[in-house]
N, C-alpha and C positions, 0 to 999 in steps of 0.2 A: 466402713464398707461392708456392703452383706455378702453372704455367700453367695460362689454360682451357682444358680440350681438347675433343674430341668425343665422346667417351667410350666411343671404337671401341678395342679389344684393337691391337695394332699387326700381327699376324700378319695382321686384316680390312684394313689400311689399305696393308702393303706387299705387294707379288707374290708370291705362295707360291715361287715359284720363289725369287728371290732371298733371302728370308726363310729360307728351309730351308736354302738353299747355307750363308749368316750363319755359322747356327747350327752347322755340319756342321764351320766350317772350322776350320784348325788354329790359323790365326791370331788368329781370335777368342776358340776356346780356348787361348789364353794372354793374352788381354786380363784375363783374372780376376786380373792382378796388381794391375792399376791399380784403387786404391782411390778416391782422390780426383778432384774434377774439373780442379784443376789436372796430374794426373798424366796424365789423357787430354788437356788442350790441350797440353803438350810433345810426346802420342806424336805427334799433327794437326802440328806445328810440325817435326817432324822427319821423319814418314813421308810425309807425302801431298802427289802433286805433279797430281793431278788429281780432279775430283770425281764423275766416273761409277761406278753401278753397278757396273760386270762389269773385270775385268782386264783391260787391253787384248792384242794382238800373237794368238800360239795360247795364252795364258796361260790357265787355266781356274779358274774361282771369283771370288766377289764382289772389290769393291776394297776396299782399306786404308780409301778415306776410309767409304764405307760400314761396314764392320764400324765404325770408330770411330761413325759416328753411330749404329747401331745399340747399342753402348756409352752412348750417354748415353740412349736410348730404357729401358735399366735404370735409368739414375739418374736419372729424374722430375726433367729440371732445374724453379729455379724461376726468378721474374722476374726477381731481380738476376743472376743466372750466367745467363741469356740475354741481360741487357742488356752483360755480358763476353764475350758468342761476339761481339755483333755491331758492338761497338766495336773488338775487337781490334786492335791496332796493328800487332800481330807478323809475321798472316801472313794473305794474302787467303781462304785455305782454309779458318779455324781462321773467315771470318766465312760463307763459302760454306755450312758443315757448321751452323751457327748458322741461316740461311736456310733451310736443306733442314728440321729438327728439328721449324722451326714450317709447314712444309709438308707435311709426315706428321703433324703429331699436333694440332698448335692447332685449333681453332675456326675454322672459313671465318668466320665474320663478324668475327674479332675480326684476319684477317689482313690487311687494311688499315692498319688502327692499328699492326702492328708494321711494315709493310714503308715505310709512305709516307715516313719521312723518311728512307728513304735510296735513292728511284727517281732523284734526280740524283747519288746517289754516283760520284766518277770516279777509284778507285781499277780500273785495269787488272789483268785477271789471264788465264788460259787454264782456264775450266773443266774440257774435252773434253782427250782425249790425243791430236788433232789440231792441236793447237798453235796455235786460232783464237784472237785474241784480242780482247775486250771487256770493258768498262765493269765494273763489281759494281751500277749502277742498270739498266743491260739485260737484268742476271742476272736480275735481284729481277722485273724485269717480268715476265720470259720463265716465272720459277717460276709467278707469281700469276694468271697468263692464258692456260697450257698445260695440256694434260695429261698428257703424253707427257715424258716427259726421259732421253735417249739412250737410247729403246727401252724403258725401263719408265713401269708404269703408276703414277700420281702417285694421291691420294686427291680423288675426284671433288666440285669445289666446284659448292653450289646455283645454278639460273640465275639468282634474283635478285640471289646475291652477285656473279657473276658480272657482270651488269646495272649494277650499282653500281658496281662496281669501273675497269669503261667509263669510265663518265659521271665519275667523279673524274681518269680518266686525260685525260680531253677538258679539264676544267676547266684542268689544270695541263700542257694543252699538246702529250701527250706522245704518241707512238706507241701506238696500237690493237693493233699489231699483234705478231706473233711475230717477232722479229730473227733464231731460228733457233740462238745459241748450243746450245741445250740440245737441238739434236736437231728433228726435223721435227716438224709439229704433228698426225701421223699415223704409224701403224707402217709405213705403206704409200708405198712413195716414199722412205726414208732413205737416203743415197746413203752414209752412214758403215758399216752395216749390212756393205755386200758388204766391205769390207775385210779382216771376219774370217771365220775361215772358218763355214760353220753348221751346223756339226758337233760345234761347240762350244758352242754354247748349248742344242743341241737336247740332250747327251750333260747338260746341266747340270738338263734339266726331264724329260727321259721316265720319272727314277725318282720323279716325284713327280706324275704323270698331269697333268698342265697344259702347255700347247704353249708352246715355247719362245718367248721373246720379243723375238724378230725377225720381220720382216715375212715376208708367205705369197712372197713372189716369190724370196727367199733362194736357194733351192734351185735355180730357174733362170739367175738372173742370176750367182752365184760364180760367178770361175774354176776352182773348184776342183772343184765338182760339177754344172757345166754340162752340161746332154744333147745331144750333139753333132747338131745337126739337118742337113737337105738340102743347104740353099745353104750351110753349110761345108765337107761334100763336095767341091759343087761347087766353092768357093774352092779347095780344096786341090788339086785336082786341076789338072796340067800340059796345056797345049792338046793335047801325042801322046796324052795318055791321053782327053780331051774326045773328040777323034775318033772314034779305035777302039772306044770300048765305053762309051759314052755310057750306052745303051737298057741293059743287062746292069747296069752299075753302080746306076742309076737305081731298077731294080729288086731289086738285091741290099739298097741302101740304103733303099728302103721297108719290103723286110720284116724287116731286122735295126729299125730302127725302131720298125715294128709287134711286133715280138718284145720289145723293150726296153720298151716299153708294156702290154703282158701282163702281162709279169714284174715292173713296178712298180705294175702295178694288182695280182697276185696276192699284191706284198707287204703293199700297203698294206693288203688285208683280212686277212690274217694279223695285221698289228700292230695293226687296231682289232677281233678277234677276241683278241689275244691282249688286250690294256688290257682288255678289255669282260670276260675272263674274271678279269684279276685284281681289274677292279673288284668283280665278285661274290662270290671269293674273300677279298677285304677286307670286303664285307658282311655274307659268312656268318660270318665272324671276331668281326666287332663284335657282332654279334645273340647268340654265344653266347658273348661276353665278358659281354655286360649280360645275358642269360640265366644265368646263373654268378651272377653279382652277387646276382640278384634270389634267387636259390636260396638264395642264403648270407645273406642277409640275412632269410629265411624261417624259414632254420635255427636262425639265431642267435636269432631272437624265438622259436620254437617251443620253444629249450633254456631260457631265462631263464623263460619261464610256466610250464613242466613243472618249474624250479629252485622258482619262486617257489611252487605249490601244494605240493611237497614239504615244501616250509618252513612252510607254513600246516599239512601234517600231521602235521606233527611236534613243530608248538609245541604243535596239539590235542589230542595222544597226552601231550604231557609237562606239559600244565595239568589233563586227565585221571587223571593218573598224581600228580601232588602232590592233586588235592581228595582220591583216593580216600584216599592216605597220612595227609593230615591227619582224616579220618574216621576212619580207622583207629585214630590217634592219641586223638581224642577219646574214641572209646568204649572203650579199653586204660585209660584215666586215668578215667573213669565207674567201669568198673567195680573200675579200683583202688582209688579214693573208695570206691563200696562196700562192697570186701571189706574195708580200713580200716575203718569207720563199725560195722563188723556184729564185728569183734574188737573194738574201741572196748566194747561194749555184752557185750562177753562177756564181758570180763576186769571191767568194772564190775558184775557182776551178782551179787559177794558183798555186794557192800554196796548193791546195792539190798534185797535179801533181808534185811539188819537193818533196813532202814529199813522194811521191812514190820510185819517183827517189832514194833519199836518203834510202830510207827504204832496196832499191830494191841492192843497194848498199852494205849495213853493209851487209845483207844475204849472199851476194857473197864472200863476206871478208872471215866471220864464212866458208861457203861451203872449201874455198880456206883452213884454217887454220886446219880445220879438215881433209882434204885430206893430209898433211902434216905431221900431230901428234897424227889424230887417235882421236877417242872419250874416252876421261876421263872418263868418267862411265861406258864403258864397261869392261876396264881392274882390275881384281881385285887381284893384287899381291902383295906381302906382303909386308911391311912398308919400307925395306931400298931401296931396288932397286925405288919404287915408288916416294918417294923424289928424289933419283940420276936420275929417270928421266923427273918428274916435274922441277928440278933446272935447267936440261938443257934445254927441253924444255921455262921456262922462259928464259934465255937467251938466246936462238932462236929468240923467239919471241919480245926477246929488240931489236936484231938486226933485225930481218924484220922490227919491228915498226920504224925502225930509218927514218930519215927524206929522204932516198931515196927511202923507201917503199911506195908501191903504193897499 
């Protein structure tokens, strides 16, 4: 059975930034060997010795432990293989990466239920690649009661759960508050921040238009791209030089300043001219990508109707084409019935000709035998005489039939 989650895409749930990095990096492309989920808790067990986002030092691109959680983010762990991230014996990381999975993707309300029994956990580890160390129960807290963790942004839990989440921490005694392992509870004020330079996270978000994510004061507070203002001037400067050309300096250094300022306000609308043009340039792109689409999907339906009535004229030409054949047919066999019936009647017609002949004959016979004897049914006289001359008349008529009668 899988976990409940929220049923946000994970791309909506983590930083674009870091998401994109993920997906970009080399290392993750070669995560595609690890098939099983035991084969990703070995890589957790053997690679990752902290559990931040970003690389630490000048290093640039996501961290190990991240692409690994991002790895199980493909394989939709379920409940039993999460109840194994967070028992793990092996290694505090392999249960760290367990905590984070249902921090991006579970269900805020259901994240209680998984975290409570282990907020007194007192397994020791170093989340940070600062090497502080603390509890896996202050971890667990600092996930479920933050938003923030080492500068990225975490998936935002509702204020009632929120509320709740309080009120069972009071119940059971324990700290309200942020302990701080996981990074300040604002991007603003992180004091880990200046240690890298910000040049490097900024080089990791400007090709994907989202500001990098580190704090706005980054840029002033580095050492590395600090803008050298007045009173370090004047720190710098030797008491012989204080003296002599104080007023000269004073003023050379306001308007290199004021020039420095110019030139970083004239960059900065360069660069939100230039975003702002490729934003549009990606607009016009999409608009006639799906303009494309729609074309061809127009096309495609305007060929298949123009296919299908083709077809409908062609079945009507070829149902046309067989009635006329079989008409054709019919009246070729009519009139060879016919011409049949009418030789039939041709070739038979010597011997209807005797049968006339014949016919024509008996008639003559009767005509002859009744001019002779008179018609039998006209006479109607009474019984003796009418035998005495039926008897003779048949013996009449023996002797005409005899064999000299014609």
């Amino acid at each position: 059975m899988e976990i409940q989650t929220s049923g946000k895409p994970i791309d909506l749930l983590m930083e674009k930034v870091l998401c994109m990095n993920i997906l970009s990096s080399d290392y993750f492309k070669g995560l595609y060997r690890l098939k099983t989920y035991h084969e990703v808790i070995d890589e957790i067990y053997n690679e990752v010795d902290h559990v931040e986002p970003w690389m630490t030092g000048n290093c640039r691109g996501p961290s190990t432990a991240f692409c690994l959680l991002y790895k199980f983010f493909t394989m939709k762990l379920t409940v039993k293989q999460m109840h194994g991230l967070l028992k793990h014996p092996d290694s505090p990381y392999i249960r760290a990466i367990g905590f984070l999975y249902l921090r991006y993707v579970a269900d805020p309300k259901i994240l209680w239920t998984w975290y409570e029994p282990y907020l007194r956990d007192d397994e020791k580890f170093t989340p940070g690649s600062n090497q502080r160390e603390t509890t896996m129960g202050v971890y667990v807290r600092d996930l479920i009661l933050g938003q923030y963790y080492f500068d990225s942004l975490l998936p935002r839990i509702p204020l009632p759960v929120t509320r709740q989440v309080t009120a069972n921490l009071e119940k059971m005694k324990l700290p309200t508050k942020l302990s701080g392992v996981t990074g300040d509870s604002s991007r603003m004020g992180s004091e880990d921040t200046a240690r890298r330079p910000p040049s490097v996270k900024a080089s990791l978000s400007v090709s994907f238009g989202q500001r990098a994510p580190h704090r706005a004061s980054t840029r002033d507070s580095s050492p590395v791209r600090r803008t050298v203002t007045h009173d370090d001037h004047k720190r710098s400067y030797s008491p012989s030089h204080r003296s002599g050309s104080r007023d000269r300096s004073d003023r050379e250094l306001d308007r290199s300043s004021h020039d420095r300022d110019r030139d970083r306000d004239r960059s900065s609308r360069d660069r939100d001219r230039d975003r702002s043009s490729r934003d549009r340039d990606r607009d016009r792109d999409i608009r006639d990508y799906h303009r494309r689409e729609r074309d061809g999907r127009d096309r495609d339906s305007y060929r298949s109707r123009h296919s299908e009535e083709r077809r409908d004229d062609r079945r009507d030409r070829d149902s046309n084409r067989h009635r006329r054949s079989s008409s054709r047919h019919r009246s070729r066999s009519r009139s060879r019935s016919r011409s049949r019936s009418r030789s039939r009647n041709e070739r038979s017609s010597p011997f209807g000709d005797a049968n006339k002949e014949k016919t024509a004959a008996i008639s003559s016979n009767l005509a002859k035998l009744k001019d002779l004897y008179g018609d039998v049914t006209e006479k109607k006289d009474d019984g003796d005489a009418e035998k005495l001359r039926r008897d003779s008349c048949a013996e009449e008529v023996i002797r005409l039939g005899g064999p000299r009668w014609r």
